[in-house]
N, C-alpha and C positions, 0 to 999 in steps of 0.2 A: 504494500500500500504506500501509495505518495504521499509527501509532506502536503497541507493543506493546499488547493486548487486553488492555483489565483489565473486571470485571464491569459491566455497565451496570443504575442504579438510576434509574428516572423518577420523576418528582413529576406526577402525573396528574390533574384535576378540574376540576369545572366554574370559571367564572371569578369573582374575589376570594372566594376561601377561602382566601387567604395561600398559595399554591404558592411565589411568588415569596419572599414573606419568609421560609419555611422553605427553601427554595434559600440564601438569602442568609444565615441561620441558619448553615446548616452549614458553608459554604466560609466564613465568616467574613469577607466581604465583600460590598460592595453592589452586585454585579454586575449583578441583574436589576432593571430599575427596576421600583418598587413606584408602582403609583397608584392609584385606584378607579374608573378610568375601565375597561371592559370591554375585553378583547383585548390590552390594551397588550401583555403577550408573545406575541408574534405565532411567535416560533423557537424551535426548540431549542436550549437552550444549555447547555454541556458544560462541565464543571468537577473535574478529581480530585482525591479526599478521601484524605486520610489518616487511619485511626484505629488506632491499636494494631498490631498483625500488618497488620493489612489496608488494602487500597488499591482506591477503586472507584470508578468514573467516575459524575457525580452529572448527571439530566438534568429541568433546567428547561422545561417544556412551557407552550403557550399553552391558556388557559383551551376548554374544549368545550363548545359548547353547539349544541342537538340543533334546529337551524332551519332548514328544507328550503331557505328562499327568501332565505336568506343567503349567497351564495355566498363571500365572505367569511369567515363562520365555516367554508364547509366547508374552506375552504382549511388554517386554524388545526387542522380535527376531522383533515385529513389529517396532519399538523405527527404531531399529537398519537400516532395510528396507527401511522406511524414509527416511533416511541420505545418506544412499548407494543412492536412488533413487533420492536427491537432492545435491548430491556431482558432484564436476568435476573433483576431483582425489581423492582415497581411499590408503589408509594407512592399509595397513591388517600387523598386529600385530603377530606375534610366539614368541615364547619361544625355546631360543638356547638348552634344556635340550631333545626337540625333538615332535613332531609333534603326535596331537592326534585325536582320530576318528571326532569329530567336529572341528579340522584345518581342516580336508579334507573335508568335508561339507559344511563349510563355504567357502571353496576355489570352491566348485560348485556352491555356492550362487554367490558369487561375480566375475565369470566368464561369469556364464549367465547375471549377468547386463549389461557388455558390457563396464561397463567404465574403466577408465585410473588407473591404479593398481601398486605401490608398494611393494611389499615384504618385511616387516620389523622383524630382527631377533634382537628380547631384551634379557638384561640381559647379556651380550657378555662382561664382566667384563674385560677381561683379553685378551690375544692374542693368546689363545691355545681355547677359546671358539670363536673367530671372526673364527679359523676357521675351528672350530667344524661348524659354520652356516651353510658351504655348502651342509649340509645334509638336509634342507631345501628344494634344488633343486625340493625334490620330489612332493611337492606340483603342479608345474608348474604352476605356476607364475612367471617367469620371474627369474632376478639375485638378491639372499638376500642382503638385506642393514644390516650390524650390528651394532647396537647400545647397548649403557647401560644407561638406564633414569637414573639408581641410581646414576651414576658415571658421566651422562653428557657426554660419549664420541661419538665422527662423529655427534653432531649433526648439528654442523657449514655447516659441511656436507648434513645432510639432508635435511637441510632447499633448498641448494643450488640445492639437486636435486627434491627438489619440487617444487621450482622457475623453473623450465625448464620445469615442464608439464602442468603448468597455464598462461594466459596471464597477462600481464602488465596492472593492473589499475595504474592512477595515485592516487595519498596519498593528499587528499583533506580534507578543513577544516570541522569541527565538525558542523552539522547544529544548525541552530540558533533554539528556543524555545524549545529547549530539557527540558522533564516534567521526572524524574526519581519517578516513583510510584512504592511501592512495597507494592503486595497484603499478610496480613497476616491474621490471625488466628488460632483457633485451629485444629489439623489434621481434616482430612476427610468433612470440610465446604463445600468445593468445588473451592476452591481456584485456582486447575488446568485445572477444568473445566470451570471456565469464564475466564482465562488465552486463551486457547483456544478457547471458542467463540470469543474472542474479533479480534483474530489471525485468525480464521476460518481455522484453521487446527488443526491437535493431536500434538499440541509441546509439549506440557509437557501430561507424561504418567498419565492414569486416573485407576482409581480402586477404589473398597469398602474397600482398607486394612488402616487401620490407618496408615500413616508417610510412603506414598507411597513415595511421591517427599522428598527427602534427601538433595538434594544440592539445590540452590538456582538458577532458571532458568531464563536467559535474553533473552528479543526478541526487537526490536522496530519495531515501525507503527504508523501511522501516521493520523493525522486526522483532519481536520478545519488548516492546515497548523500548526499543530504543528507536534512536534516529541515524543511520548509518548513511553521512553524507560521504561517497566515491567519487576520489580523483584517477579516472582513468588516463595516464601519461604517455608520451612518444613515449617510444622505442629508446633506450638513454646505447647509445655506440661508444667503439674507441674515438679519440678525437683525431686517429689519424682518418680517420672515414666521417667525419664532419664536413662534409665540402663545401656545403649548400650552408649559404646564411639561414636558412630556414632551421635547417637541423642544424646549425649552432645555436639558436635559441630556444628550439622545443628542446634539444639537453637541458641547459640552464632552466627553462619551464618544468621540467620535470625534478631536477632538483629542488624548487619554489615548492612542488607539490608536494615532496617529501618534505620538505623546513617545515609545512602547513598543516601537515597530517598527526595529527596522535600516533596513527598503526602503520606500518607498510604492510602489503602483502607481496612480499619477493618471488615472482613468478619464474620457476625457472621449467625449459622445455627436456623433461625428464627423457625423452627420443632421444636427445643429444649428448655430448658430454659439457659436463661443467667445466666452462671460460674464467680467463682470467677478467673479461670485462663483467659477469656475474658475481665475480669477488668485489670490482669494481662497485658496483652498485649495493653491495652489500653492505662495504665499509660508508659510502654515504650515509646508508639510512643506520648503521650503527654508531658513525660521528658525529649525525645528529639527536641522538639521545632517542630514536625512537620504537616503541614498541616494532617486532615485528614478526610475522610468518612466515616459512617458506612453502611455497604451493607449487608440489610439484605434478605439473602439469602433464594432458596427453598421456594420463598415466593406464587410457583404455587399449591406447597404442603400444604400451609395453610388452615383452615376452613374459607371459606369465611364467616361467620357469626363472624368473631371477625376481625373488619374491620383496619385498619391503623391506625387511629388515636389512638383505644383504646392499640394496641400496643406500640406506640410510647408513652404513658404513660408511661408503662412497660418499656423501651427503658432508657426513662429518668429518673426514678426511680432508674433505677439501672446504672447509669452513668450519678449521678448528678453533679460533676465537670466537666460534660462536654457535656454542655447545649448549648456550643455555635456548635458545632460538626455538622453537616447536617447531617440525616437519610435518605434512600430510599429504596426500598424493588424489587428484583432484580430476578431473575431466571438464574441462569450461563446458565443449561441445555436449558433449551427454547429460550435465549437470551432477555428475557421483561425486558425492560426498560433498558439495556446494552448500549445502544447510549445515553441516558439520565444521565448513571453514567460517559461516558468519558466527554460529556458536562460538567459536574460537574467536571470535575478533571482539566478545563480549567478555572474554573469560582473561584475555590479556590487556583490555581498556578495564578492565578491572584490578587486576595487579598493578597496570600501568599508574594509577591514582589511587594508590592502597595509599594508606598513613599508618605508619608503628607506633602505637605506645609509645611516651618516653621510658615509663618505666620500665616495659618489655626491651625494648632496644638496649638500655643499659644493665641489664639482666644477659642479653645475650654477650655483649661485648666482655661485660665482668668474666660469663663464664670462656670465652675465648679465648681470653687470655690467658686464664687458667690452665688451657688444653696446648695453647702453645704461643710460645712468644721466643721472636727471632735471636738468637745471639748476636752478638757487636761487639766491639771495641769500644765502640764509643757511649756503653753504658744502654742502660738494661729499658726498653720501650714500655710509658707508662700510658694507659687510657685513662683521663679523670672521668670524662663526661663526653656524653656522644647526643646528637638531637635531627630530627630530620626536617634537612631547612625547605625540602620543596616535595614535592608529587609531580608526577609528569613530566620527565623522567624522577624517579624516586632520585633524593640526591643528600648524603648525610654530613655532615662535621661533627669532627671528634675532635678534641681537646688533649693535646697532651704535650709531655713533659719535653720531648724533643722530636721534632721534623721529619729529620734526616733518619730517623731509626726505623720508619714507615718505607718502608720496601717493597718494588712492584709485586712482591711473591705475597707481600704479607697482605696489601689491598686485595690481592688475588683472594687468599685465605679469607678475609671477613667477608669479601662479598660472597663466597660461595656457605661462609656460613648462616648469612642472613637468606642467600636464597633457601637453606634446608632448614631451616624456621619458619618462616612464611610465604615460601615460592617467589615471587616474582618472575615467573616463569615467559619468556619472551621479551624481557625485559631488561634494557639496562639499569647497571646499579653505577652510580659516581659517588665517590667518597673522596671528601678534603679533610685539611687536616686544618690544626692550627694549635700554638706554642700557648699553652698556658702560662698567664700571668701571676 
């Protein structure tokens, strides 16, 4: 089930006539990468706006364009079809420079939908192109609105008369147990496609092409009474295979998603063997403090004579800092075991935001030390007092006698004894120290 229903508004047209800069206009962000390369928005991508009274879900669509022997584009015209199909007012996009054989196509597309329609004329820079638009007319759609995404002009405007062809939801508070997860790994895993099962619909476009999905796609849904908003991410590559300014910033976008997420779900293509650029991406979402799974995928695809466990040797062999991690083995396309990895993603945003007793916490360290304290030279390691300064990532200071007598082995040791006292299972743990006074 979806987070409450507010009106859906598409940005629909053929490709560069500024969709995207007008998208990124209005949510006042640069969410949708802009380039002039054709297709680049391959998804739709969903964004809610607030303006005034009103509140309305804003949808970024990939350029259409009307080429039988594209299969590729059709994939993008399906994308598009979607959003027309689940919109309640549609934003059709031109170009002030003039009207081409797929405007007029597209203007039969979205005549036969039936729904509530705009005429939007971009790039109107100037006052001698606002009213160059009225050439426009001929589409029949209705009276051109002109605007300039570059320059920001009428759009105060448009907002205004897009507020007149949607109702008034009220602008309500943010739900409670919101889980921000963002599924990553290397292109073509399948990352769009358990995206999608999870959603049970085609949100995010699917294909055999490497670094199909570019921009980073959000949905929420909900499940066991939480609210589980998915960052579905490019493909994150070596960067000697970044060619493309595009894919240098859906990398960087895809890092942003993991900075933004509480959980990763580290999708890896269990077919294959495990890459150094999968360790790559692993050590990301472990330097950045955050919960995470690995989901090993296409696992319906495996030779069932090389059973789980002996994988998960292999698993942890080659991700041995990161033993404490949970494994499960998953099918995007089939959907096996896909309800057992969202239970999972409740069960480590749970640990993720656990808080320890103070008294239990120093109870456990008292008895640690007990059990073992390191030898030195430099005089014998004291704990007075330990407190846990944050949740999410859990993160502790302890107090003691001297710095320097805190030893990567010894961090090792308490963190692995506060995981066998309260788990934090998938989770990292940060422990600092500091010199009592």
């Amino acid at each position: 089930m979806k987070q409450t229903e507010l009106p859906k508004v598409a940005i629909v047209g053929r490709p560069n006539v500024g969709k995207s800069s007008i998208y990124n206009r209005i949510i006042r962000k640069r969410e949708s990468i802009i380039d002039p390369t054709p297709g680049v928005t391959r998804d739709r991508h969903y964004h809610p706006v607030q303006f005034n009274e009103f509140n309305f879900l804003l949808i970024d669509t990939g350029g259409i364009t009307i080429d039988e022997g594209d299969s590729f584009s059709e994939l993008i015209k399906i994308q598009s079809e979607i959003a027309i199909a689940e919109a309640d007012l549609i934003l059709f996009v031109v170009e002030v420079s003039g009207l081409t054989e797929d405007d007029y196509k597209i203007a039969d597309l979205l005549r036969k939908s039936g729904k509530e329609l705009l005429l939007i004329v971009n790039k109107c820079d100037n006052l001698k192109l606002e009213q160059a638009s009225v050439d426009t007319y001929e589409v029949q759609l209705g009276t051109p609105f002109p605007i300039s995404a570059s320059h920001g002009l009428h759009f105060h405007d448009l907002l205004e008369k897009i507020c007149e062809r949607i109702p008034v939801i009220p602008i309500g508070s943010e739900p409670q147990n919101i889980i921000h997860v963002a599924i990553v790994g290397k292109p073509n895993v399948g990352k769009s496609t358990l995206l999608n099962q999870i959603l049970g619909e085609e949100r995010s476009l699917v294909s055999d092409v490497p670094g199909t999905t570019r921009d980073t796609i959000q949905e929420t849904v909900s499940f066991l009474n939480y609210e589980f908003r998915f960052l579905d991410t490019a493909g994150m590559r070596r960067k000697s295979k970044v060619t493309e300014d595009v894919e240098y910033y859906s990398v960087n976008r895809a890092v942003k998603s993991i900075e933004k997420s509480d959980l990763v779900i580290h999708l890896i293509d269990s077919v294959e063997n495990i890459s150094e650029q999968d360790k790559k991406i692993m050590g990301v979402a472990m330097d950045r403090g955050k919960g995470i799974i690995i989901a090993l995928n296409k696992w319906d695809l495996m030779d069932q004579d090389r059973d789980f466990k002996e994988y998960m040797e292999y698993v942890r062999f080659k991700f041995a800092a990161a033993n404490y991690i949970p494994v499960t083995s998953i099918s995007a396309e089939t959907g096996l075991r896909v309800k057992k990895l969202l239970k999972m993603i409740i069960e480590i945003y749970t640990q993720y935001s656990f808080r320890i007793g103070t008294n239990e916490l120093n109870q456990l360290l008292q008895m640690a030390q007990q059990r073992y304290v390191p030898p030195s030279r430099k005089g014998r390691l004291k704990i007075y007092y330990g407190t846990q300064i944050s949740t999410s990532p859990p993160k502790f200071l302890l107090f003691v006698n001297n710095k320097d007598l805190v030893t990567k082995n010894y961090r090792n040791y308490l963190t692995n004894q506060l995981r066998t006292a309260f788990g934090f299972h998938g989770v990292p743990i940060f422990i600092y120290t500091r010199k009592s006074e």
